[in-house]
N, C-alpha and C positions, 0 to 999 in steps of 0.2 A: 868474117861474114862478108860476102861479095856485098850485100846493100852498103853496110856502113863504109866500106870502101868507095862506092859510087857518092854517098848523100855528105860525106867528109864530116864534119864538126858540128855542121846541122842538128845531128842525129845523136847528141849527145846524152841528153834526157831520154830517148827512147833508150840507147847502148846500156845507161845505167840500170834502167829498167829490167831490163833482157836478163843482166848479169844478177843485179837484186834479185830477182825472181830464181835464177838459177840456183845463190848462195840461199834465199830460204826455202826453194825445194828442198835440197841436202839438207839445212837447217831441222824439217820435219822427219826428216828421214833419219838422222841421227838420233834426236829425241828416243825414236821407235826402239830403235841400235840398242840403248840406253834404259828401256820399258819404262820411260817418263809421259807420260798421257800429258802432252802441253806443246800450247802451238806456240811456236818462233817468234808472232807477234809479241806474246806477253812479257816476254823477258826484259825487257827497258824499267818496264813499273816490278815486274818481281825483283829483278837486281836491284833496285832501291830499298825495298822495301825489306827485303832480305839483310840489307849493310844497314842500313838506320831505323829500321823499325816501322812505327805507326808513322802514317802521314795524312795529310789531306788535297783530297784530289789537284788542289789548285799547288800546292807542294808538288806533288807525284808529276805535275804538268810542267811546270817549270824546270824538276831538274832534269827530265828526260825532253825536253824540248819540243812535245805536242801541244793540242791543244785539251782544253779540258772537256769537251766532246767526246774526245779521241780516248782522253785518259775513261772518263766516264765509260764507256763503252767495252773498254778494256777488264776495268774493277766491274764489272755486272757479271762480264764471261765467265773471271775467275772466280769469282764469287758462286757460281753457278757450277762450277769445275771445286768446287771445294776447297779451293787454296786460299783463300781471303774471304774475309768480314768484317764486320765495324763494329770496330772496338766500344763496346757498350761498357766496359768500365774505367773509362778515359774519364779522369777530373776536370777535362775540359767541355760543358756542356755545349758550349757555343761552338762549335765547329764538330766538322763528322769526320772522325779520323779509322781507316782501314789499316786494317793488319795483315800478315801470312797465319792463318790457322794452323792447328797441329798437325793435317797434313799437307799443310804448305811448307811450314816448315823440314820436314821429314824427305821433300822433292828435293827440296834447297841442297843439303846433305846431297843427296842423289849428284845433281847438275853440277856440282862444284869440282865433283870428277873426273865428271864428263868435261866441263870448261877444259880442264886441264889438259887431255887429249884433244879437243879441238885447237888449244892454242899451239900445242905442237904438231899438230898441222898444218897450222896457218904459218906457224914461222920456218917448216919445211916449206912453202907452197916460196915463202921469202928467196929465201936461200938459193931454189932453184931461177927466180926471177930476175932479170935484170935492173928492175925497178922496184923498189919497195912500196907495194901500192899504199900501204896502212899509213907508211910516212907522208906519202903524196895527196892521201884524203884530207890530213890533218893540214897540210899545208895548202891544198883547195878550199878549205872549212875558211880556213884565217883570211886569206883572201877573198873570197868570196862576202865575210862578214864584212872587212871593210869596203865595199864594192861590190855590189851585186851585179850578175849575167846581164841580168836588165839595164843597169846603167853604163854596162859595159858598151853594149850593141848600142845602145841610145846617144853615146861619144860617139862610136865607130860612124853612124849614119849621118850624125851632124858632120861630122868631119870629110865623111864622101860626101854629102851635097854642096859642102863648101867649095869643095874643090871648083862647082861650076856656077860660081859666082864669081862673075868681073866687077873689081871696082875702079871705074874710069873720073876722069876730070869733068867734071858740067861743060855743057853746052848748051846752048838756047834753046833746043828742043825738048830737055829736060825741065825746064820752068813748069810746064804744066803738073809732071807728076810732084816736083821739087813743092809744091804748092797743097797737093791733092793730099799726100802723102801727111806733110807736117800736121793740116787742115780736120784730117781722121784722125788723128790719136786725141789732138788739143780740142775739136769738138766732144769727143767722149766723154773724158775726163773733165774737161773747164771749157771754158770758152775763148773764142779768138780774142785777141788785143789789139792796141795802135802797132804796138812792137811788131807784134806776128805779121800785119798786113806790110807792113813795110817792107820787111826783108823777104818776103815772098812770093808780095805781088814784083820787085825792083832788086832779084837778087845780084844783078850785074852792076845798079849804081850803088847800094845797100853793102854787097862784101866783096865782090871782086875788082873791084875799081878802088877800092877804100885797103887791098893789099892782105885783102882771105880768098879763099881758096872753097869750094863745096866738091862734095865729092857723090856717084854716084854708085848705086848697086844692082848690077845686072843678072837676072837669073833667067836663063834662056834667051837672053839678050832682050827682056822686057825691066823696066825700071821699077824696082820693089823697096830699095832704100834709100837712103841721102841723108849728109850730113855736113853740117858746114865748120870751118875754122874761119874765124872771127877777128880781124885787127882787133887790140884795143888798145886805144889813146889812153892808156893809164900807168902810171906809174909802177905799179906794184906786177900788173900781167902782162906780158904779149899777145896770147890769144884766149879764145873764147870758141871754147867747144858747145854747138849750137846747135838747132835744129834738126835734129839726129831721127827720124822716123822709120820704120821698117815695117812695109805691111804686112797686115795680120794672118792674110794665106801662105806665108810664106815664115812668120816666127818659127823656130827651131832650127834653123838652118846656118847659124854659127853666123849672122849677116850684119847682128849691131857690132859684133868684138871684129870681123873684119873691117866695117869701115873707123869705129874707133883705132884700131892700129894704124889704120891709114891716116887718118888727122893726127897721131901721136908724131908720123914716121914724117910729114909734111911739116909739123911744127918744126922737129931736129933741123931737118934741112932749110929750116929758116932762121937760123939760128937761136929758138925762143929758149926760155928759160923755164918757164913753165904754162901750162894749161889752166884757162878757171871754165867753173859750167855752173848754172843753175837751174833746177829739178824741183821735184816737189815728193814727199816720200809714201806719197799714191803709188808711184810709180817703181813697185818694187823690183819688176825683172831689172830696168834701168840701174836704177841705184844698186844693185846687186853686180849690174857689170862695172858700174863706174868704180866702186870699191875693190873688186879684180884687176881692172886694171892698174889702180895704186890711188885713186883720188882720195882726198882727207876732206873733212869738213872743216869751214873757214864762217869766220864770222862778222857780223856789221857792214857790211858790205850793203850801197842803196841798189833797189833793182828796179827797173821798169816792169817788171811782171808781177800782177797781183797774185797769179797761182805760184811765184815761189817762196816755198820753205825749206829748202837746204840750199846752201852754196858750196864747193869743193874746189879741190886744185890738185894739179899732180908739177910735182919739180920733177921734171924732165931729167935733171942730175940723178934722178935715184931710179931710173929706168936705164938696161944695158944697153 
């Protein structure tokens, strides 16, 4: 069809649609073929119900993958269509279990025929195809469960907007947002400290003079993130992954793991050893990237910030 040639992949959910509708036109149409009075939806719950027996809706729901709405809605029709009812002599009082009645049964017999000639249809429809479509649903199913379209397109999009995001070096025009930025998250959350004003208000005598490094994150060429690498005088670390903010109109946009890459790829080239940071685990997107990227939790460690309760590090040896 010339649309879905114009609308490409877009239109995939509609193209299913088209084709479903087609297969259960034919679907009713066959039925007729067959003098079976029963619509094409019901077959999910009758094919169950036909191989196992009694069940209960919430059964019926699960193994055929609706909901119980859906199943509900279903067992009334046939119920109504005389092929099912509820089993009133089920030992089990406490649940309502439906059954195929005697001419429910007696279609069953009929459609098991029928199956049989539709499957050798479908596997002539095979044969003539290039594709096996019935092998290629199953292996969209499995996919699709691990990974849904949703979270598919929701990578794809963060991954296009990354693309236009610059992360450059600080400059002293940057102070103001480098300030604004840290100031909004640490307001929300907790409150400012000695620490915080220090490095904030005096980022140039504070880390870059002291042999760190801050970095910036441009999106449209306005400053929406920052994050600093931190000397430390300490035995155990080289640096101190710091003051990492990203504002909030702009979250989604792949901008904390780009400038962490960036303080990861600046440490290498300074020859460290490894990375420490401290967090607080309010802060779940945060702690959720830092663990992605490799950080472990580390312990005893004193800190000048009273909002922290975790500390972490990543050995740069265990990064390619």
């Amino acid at each position: 069809m010339d649309l879905f040639e114009k609308t490409g992949k877009m239109a995939l959910g509609s193209r299913l649609r088209l084709l479903t509708a087609k297969v259960t036109e034919d679907a009713g149409n066959i039925y007729e073929l067959y003098s079976v009075e029963f619509s094409p939806k019901w077959f999910p719950v009758f094919f169950v119900l036909a191989e196992d027996g009694e069940n209960t809706i919430t059964e019926l729901a699960l193994a055929i993958g609706h909901s119980q709405p859906s199943v509900t809605k279903i067992i009334q029709e046939m119920t109504a269509a005389g092929l099912v009812a509820e089993n009133r002599n089920s030992s089990d009082k406490r649940r309502t279990l439906v059954a195929l009645t005697e001419k429910g049964m007696s279609i069953s017999a009929r459609i098991k025929i029928q199956c049989a000639d539709v499957e050798a249809a479908i596997d002539g429809i095979i044969s003539e195809a290039k594709i096996n479509l019935w092998e290629a649903i199953q292996e969209w199913e499995q996919l699709l469960n691990q990974k849904s379209l949703f979270k598919r397109v929701a990578e794809q999009k963060k991954l296009r907007e990354s693309r236009d995001v610059e992360i450059v070096p600080y400059q002293d025009k940057y102070q103001t947002a480098f300030r604004s930025l840290n100031e909004e998250w640490i307001s929300a959350y907790f409150k400012m400290e000695a620490a915080d004003y220090k490095a904030l208000d005096h980022p140039t005598e504070y880390i870059l003079n002291k042999g760190g490094q801050i970095f910036v994150a441009l999106y449209n060429n306005e400053p929406v993130g920052v994050c600093a690498l931190i000397k430390m005088n300490d035995p155990d670390y080289d640096f101190e992954l710091a003051k990492m903010a990203v504002s909030p109109k702009v979250q989604g946009k792949n901008i904390g793991w780009l400038l962490a890459q960036k303080i990861i790829t600046a440490a290498k080239h300074a020859g460290a050893g490894n990375i420490y940071l401290e967090s607080n685990t309010a802060l779940k997107p945060a702690i959720n990237l830092y663990h992605k990227l490799g950080f472990k939790k580390v312990f005893g460690r004193t800190t000048p910030y009273e909002r922290c309760n975790i500390q972490m590090e990543l050995n740069l040896k265990d990064i390619a």
